[in-house]
VOLOVEX-475021 format. One line per 5 residues: their letters; for each residue x, y, z of C-alpha. Coordinates in Angstrom, 3 decimals. Last residue first. Example, Ala and Ser with C-alpha at 12.3 -4.5 7.8 and 13.67 -1.06 7.14 Angstrom:
// residues 2
SA> 13.670:-1.060:7.140 ~ 12.300:-4.500:7.800
//
This chain:
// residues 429
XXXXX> -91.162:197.546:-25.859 ~ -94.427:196.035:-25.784 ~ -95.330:192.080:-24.745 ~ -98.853:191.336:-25.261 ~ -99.840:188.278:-22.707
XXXXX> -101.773:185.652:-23.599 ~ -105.424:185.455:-22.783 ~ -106.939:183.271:-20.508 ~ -107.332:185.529:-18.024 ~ -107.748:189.335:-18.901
XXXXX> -104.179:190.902:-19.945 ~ -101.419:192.877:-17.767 ~ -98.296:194.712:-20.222 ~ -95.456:192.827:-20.324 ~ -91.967:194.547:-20.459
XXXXX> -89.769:194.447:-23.330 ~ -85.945:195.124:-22.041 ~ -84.797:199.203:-22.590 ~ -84.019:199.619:-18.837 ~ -80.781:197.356:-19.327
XXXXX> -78.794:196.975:-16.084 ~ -75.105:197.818:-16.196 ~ -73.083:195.118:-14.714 ~ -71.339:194.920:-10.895 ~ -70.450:197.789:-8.846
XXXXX> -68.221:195.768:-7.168 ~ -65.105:197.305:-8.654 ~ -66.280:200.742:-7.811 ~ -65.733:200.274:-4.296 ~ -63.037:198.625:-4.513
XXXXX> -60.971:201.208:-5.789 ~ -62.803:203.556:-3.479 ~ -61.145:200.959:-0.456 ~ -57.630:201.490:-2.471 ~ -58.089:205.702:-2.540
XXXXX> -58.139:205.594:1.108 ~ -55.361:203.084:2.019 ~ -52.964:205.139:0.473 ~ -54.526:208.683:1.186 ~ -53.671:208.476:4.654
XXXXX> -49.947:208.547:4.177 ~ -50.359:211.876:2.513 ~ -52.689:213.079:5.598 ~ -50.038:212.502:7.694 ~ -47.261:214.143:5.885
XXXXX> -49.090:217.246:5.795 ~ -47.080:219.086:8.355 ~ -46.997:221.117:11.295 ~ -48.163:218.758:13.283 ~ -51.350:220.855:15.120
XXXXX> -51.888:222.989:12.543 ~ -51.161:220.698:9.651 ~ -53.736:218.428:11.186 ~ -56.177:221.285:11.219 ~ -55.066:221.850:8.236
XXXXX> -56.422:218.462:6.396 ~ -59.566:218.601:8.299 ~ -60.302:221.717:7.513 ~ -59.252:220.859:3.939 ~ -61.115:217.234:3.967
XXXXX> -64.983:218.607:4.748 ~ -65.356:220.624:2.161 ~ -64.001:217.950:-0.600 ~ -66.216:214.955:1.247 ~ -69.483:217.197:1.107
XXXXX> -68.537:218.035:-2.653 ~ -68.452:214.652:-3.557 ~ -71.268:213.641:-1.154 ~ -73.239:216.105:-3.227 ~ -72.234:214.819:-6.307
XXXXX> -74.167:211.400:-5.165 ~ -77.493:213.653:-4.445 ~ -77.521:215.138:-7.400 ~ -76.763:211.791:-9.406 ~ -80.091:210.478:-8.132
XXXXX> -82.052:213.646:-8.048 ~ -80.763:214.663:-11.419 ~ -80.953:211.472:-12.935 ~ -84.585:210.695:-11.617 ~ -86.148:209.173:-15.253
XXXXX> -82.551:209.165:-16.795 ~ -81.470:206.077:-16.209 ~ -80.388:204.397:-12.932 ~ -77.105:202.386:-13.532 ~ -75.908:203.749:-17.010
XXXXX> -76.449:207.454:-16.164 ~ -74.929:206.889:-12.905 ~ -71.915:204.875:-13.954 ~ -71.520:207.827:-16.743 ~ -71.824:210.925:-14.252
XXXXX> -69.154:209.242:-11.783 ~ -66.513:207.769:-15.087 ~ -66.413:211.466:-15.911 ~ -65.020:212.450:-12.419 ~ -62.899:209.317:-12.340
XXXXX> -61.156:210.109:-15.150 ~ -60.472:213.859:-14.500 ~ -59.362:213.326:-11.110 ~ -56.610:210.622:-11.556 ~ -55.112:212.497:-14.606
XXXXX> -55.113:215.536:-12.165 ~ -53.152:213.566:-9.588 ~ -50.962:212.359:-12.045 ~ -49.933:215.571:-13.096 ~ -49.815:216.843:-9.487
XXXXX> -47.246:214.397:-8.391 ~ -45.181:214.731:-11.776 ~ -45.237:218.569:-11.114 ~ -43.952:217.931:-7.257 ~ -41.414:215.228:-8.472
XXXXX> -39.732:217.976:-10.939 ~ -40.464:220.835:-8.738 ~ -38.255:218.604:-5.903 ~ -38.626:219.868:-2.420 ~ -39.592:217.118:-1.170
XXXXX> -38.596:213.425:-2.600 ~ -39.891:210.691:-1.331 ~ -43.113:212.141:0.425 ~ -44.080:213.742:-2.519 ~ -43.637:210.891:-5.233
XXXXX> -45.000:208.262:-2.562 ~ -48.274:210.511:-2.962 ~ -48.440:210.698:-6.349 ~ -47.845:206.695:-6.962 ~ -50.778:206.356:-4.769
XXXXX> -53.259:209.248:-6.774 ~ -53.188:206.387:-9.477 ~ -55.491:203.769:-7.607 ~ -58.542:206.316:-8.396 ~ -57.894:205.962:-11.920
XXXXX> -57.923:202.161:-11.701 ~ -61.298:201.623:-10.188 ~ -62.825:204.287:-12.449 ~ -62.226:202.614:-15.668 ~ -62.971:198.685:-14.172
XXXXX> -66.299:200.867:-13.461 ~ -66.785:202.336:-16.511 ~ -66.214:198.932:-18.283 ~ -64.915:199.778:-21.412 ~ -65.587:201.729:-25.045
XXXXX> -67.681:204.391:-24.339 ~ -65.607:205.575:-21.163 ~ -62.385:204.505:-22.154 ~ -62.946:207.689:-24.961 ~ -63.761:209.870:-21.908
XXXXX> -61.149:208.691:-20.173 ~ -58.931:209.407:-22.389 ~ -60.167:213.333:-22.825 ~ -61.048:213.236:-19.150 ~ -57.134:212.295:-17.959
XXXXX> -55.592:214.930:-20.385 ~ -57.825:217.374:-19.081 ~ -57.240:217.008:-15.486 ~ -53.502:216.251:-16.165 ~ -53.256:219.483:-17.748
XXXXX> -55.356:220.776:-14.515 ~ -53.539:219.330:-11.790 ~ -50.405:220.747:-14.109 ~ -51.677:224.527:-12.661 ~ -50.599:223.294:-9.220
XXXXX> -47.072:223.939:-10.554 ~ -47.671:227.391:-11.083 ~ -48.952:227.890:-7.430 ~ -46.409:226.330:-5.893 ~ -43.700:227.732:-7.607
XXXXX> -45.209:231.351:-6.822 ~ -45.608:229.860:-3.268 ~ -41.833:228.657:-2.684 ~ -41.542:224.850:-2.471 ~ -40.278:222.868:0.109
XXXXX> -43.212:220.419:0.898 ~ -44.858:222.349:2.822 ~ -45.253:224.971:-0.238 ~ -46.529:222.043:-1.941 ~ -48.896:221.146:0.649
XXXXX> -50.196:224.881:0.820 ~ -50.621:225.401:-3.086 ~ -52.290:222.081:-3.407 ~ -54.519:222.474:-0.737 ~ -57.351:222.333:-2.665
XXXXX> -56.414:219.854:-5.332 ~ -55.607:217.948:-2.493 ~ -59.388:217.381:-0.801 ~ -60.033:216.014:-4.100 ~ -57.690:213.383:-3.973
XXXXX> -58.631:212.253:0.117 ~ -61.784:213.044:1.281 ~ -63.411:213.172:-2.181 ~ -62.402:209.694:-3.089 ~ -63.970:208.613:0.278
XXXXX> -66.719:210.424:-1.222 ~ -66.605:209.161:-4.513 ~ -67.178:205.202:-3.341 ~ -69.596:205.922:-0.752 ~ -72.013:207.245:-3.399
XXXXX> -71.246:204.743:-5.803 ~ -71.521:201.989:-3.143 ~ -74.642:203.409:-1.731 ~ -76.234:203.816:-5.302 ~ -75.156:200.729:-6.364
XXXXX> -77.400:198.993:-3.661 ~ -80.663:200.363:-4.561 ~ -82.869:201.990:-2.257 ~ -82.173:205.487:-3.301 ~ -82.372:204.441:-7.173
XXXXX> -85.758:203.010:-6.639 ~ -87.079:205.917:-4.722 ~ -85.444:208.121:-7.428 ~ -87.300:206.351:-9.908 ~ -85.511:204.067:-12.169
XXXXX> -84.332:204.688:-15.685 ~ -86.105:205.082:-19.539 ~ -87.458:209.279:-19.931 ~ -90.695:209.550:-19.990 ~ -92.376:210.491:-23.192
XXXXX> -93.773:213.885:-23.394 ~ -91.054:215.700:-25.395 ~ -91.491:212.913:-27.723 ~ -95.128:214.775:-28.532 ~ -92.613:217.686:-30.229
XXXXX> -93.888:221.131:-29.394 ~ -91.208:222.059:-26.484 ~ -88.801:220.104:-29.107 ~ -88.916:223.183:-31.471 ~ -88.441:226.006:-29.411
XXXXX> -85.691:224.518:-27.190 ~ -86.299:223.270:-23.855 ~ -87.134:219.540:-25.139 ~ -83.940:218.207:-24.092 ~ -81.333:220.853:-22.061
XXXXX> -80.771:223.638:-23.729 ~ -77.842:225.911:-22.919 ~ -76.693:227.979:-26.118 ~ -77.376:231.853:-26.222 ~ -78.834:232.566:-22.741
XXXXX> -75.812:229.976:-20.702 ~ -73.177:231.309:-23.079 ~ -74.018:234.744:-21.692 ~ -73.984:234.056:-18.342 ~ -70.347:232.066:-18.429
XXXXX> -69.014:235.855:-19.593 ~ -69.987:237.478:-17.029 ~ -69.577:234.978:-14.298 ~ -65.793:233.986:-15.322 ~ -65.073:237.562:-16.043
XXXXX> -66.562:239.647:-13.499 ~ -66.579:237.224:-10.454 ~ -63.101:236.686:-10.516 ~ -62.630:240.799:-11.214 ~ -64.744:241.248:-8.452
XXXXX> -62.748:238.596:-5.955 ~ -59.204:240.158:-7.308 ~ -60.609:243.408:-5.782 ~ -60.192:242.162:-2.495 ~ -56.643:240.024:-2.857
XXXXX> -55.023:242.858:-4.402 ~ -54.696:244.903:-7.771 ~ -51.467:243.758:-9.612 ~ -49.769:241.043:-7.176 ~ -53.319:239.629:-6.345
XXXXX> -54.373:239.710:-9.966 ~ -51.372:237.421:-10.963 ~ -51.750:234.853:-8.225 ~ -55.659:234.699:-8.916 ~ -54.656:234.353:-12.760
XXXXX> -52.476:231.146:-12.018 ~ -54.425:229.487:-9.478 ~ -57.330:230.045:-11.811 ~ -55.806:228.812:-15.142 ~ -55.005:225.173:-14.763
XXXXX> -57.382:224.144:-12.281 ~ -59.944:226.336:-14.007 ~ -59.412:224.250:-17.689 ~ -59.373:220.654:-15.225 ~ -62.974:221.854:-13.871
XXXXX> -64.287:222.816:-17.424 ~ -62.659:219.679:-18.783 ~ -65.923:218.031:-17.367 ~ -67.672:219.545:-20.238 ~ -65.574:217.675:-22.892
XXXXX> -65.340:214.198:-20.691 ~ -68.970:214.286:-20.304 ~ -69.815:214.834:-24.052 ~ -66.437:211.746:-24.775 ~ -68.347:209.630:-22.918
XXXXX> -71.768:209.663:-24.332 ~ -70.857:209.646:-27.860 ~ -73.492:207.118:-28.572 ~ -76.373:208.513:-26.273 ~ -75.665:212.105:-26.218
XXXXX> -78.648:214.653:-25.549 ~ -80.435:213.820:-22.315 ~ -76.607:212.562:-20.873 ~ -75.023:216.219:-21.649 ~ -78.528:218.092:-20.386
XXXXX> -78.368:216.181:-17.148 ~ -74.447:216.962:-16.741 ~ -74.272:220.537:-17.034 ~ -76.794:220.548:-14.043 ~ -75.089:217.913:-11.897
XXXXX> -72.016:218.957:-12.368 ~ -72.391:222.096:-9.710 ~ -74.649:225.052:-11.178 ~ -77.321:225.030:-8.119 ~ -75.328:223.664:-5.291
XXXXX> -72.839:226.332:-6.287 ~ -75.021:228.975:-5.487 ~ -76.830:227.795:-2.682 ~ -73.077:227.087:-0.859 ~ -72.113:230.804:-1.199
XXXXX> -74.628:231.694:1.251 ~ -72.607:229.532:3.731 ~ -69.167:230.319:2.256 ~ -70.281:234.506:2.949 ~ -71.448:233.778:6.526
XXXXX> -67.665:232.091:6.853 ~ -65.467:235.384:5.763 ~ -68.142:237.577:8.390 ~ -67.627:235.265:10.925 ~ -63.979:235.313:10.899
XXXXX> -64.178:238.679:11.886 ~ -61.592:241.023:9.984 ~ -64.191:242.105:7.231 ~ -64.990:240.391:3.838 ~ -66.443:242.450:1.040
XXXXX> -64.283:241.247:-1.334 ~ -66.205:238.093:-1.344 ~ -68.826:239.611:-2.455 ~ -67.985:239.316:-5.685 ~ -68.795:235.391:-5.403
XXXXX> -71.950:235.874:-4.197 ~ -72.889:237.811:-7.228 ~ -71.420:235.604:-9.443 ~ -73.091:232.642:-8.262 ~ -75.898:233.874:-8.133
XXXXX> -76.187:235.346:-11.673 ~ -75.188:231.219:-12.815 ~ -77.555:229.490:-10.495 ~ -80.734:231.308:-11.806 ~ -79.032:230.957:-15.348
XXXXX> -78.759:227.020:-14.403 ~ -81.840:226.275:-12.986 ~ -83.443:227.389:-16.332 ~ -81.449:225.691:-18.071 ~ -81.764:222.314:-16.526
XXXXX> -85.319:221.402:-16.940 ~ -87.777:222.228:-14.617 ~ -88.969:219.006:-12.871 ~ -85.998:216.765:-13.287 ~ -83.543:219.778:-12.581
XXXXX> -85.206:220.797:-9.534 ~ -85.515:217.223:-8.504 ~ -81.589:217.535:-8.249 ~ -81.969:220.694:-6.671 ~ -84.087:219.088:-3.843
XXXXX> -81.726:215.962:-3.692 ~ -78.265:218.323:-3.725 ~ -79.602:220.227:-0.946 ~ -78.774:218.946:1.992 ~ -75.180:217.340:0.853
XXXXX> -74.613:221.133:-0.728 ~ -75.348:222.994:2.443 ~ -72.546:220.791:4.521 ~ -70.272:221.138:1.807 ~ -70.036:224.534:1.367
XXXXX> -69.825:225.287:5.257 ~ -66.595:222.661:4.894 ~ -65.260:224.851:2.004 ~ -65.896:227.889:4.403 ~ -63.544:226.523:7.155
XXXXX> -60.304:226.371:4.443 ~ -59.646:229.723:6.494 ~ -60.568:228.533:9.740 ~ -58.168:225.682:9.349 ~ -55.230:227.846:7.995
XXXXX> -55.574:229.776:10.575 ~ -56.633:233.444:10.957 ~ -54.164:236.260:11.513 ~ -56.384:238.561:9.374 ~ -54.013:240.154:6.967
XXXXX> -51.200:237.544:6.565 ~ -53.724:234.597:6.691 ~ -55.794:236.345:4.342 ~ -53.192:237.154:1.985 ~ -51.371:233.674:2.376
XXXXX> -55.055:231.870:1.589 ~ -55.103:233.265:-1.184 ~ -53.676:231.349:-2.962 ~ -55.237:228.092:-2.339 ~ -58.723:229.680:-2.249
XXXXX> -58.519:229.992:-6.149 ~ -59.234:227.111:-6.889 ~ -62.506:226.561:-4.935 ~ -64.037:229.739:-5.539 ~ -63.511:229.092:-9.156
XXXXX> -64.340:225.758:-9.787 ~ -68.172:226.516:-10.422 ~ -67.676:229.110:-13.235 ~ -64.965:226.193:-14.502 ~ -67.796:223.696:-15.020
XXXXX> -70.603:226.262:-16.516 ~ -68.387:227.227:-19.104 ~ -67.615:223.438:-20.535 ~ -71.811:222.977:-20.382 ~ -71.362:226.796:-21.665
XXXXX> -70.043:225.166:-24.700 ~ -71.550:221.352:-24.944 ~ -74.713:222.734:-25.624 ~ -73.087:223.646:-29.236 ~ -72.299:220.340:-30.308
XXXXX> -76.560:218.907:-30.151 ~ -77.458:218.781:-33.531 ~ -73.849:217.820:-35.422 ~ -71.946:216.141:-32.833 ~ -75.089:213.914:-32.117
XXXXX> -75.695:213.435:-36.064 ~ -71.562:212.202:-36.141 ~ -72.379:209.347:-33.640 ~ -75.573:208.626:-35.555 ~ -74.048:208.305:-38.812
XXXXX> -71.096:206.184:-37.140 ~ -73.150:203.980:-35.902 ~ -75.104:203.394:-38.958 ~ -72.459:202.681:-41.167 ~ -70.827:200.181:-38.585
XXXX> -74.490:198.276:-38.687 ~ -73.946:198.795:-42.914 ~ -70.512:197.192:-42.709 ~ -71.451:194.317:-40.254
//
């Protein structure tokens, strides 16, 4: 028992030791791909104030995004099985960037703001989790859970900080040059770390020569994984999570503000989705590789509830608004992680990208998709009250969902290899 404790802990800590440092742009690469999203919320009132365009046709571009991104999360996803993710990701990382400095660019047609969301949508197809989250699960085997829950805290880090900053840049230099400076320092600096540190396994130097850089990796093949019941489930599950929690996190300014709060209390209390972001993928990270991901994920999605009830029972509160967004964003960062583990444990690595490509793209599909939605009903009711109630019954059915995932399978079991009659089969690992 000792020595088998021993061990674990030796190869826990030899993780950590060879493979820490991917885990920095990983984190980098996370917020990079929150930033468009984030900071929408704010400025939503300069655009709206400048253009006369509704809220709906505003929040229009995240529902462009999400239509690109559900067609071509499968072919980047093979992308990343094929090529290897770093090299996807510093072609995803410059466009990004780029795409999102032009931004400022916008003129008064709405046309010209939802052209930009369209192109926009390559970009962040190409760094969303799925590429950060290939070379986490190729390196970490032991420590699995906490890896994700690290480099997921990108998205929690940007929900914390981008509202924030965008508000603050705004006031100083306006809402056009606040896109370049966006663009400058996230995609800047998130570039660099991507050169110096991103490798995937066997993309550096020294593995490119090893001969285990040409064994295939354990799991099912995408065609396997696309037929397989999980993969419905798991994919339905997140996007009817997506629809309703996620969808919040980008209207968090607005549906606070409808709730009786002024935007620069809004927007600073929207920064506690991200606390609760990172707090929430820190423990579940270490749930992660010790429970049932799925029991895991089942009961952070339940937890949105209790914010929702919080809002509609007392508005105009900052104390039940921050409580409401806290929760939220402990919700969110669990069941993010949990998403990338259940899919690494229930198809493999062999077509991880593909696979899990594909499910983050119903993620992001269900997020675009929400907000227009979400306004449209705020322009026609003039509140968000009915969307709130919606959410109940929602995030119960993803609870569900995940519950009936059922056991991991094992892709490590001997399998027996064919032998001439009369012989007895040779079983190899």
């Amino acid at each position: 028992m000792e020595r088998h404790f021993a061990g674990e802990v030796r190869a826990a800590s030899g993780e950590w030791r060879r493979h820490g440092t991917v885990l920095i742009p990983s984190l980098g690469g996370m917020m990079l791909v929150s930033v468009h999203g984030y900071s929408l919320g704010v400025m939503m009132g300069p655009l709206e104030q400048e253009f006369g365009w509704s809220r709906a046709e505003i929040s229009g571009g995240n529902m462009i995004i999400a239509f690109v991104t559900l067609l071509l999360s499968p072919w980047v996803g093979a992308a990343i099985d094929r090529l290897g993710p770093r090299r996807v990701a510093i072609v995803g990382v410059m466009a990004y960037a780029v795409l999102l400095s032009w931004f400022a660019t916008v003129t008064g047609e709405i046309s010209s703001w939802w052209l930009r969301w369209g192109v926009m949508g390559f970009a962040t197809t190409i760094i969303m989790p799925t590429v950060w989250t290939a070379a986490i699960n190729s390196r970490f085997v032991v420590n699995r859970g906490k890896a994700l829950a690290i480099v997921l805290l990108g998205t929690g880090m940007s929900a914390t900080f981008v509202p924030a900053l965008t508000n603050t840049l705004i006031d100083h230099l306006g809402w056009r040059a606040t896109y370049l400076a966006l663009a400058a320092i996230f995609g800047g600096i998130e570039l660099l770390l991507v050169l110096a540190f991103f490798f995937g396994a066997g993309e550096n130097r020294a593995e490119r020569s090893s001969p285990e850089r040409t064994a295939p990796a354990a799991g099912m093949t995408a065609r396997e994984g696309f037929r397989s019941p999980v993969f419905r489930k798991l994919a339905l599950g997140v996007f009817v999570f997506g629809v309703t929690c996620l969808a919040l996190t980008v209207n968090a300014v607005p549906v606070l503000e409808a709730r009786g709060l002024d935007r620069g209390a809004a927007a600073a209390i929207a920064g506690l989705l991200g606390i609760g972001s990172i707090l929430g993928r820190l423990g579940g990270g270490f749930l992660l590789d010790r429970f049932d991901a799925s029991r895991v994920a089942a009961i952070s999605v339940t937890a949105p509830i209790l914010s929702i009830v919080l809002l509609l029972a007392l508005p105009g509160s900052d104390l039940a608004a921050g409580a409401a967004m806290l929760l939220l964003g402990l919700a969110l960062g669990t069941e993010v992680d949990a998403c990338s583990y259940l899919s690494a444990r229930h198809f493999g690595m062999r077509a991880f990208g593909s696979l899990f490509g594909t499910i983050n793209g119903f993620v992001v599909f269900g997020t675009g998709i929400a907000p227009v939605a979400a306004n449209y009903v705020y322009d026609l009711a003039g509140s968000y009250d009915p969307v709130l109630w919606a959410t109940i019954p929602l995030c119960a059915l993803a609870a569900l969902l995940f519950l009936s995932l059922g056991p991991y399978p094992d892709f490590t079991e001997p399998k027996a290899e064919p032998t001439p009659a009369g012989q007895k089969p040779l079983v190899t690992a």
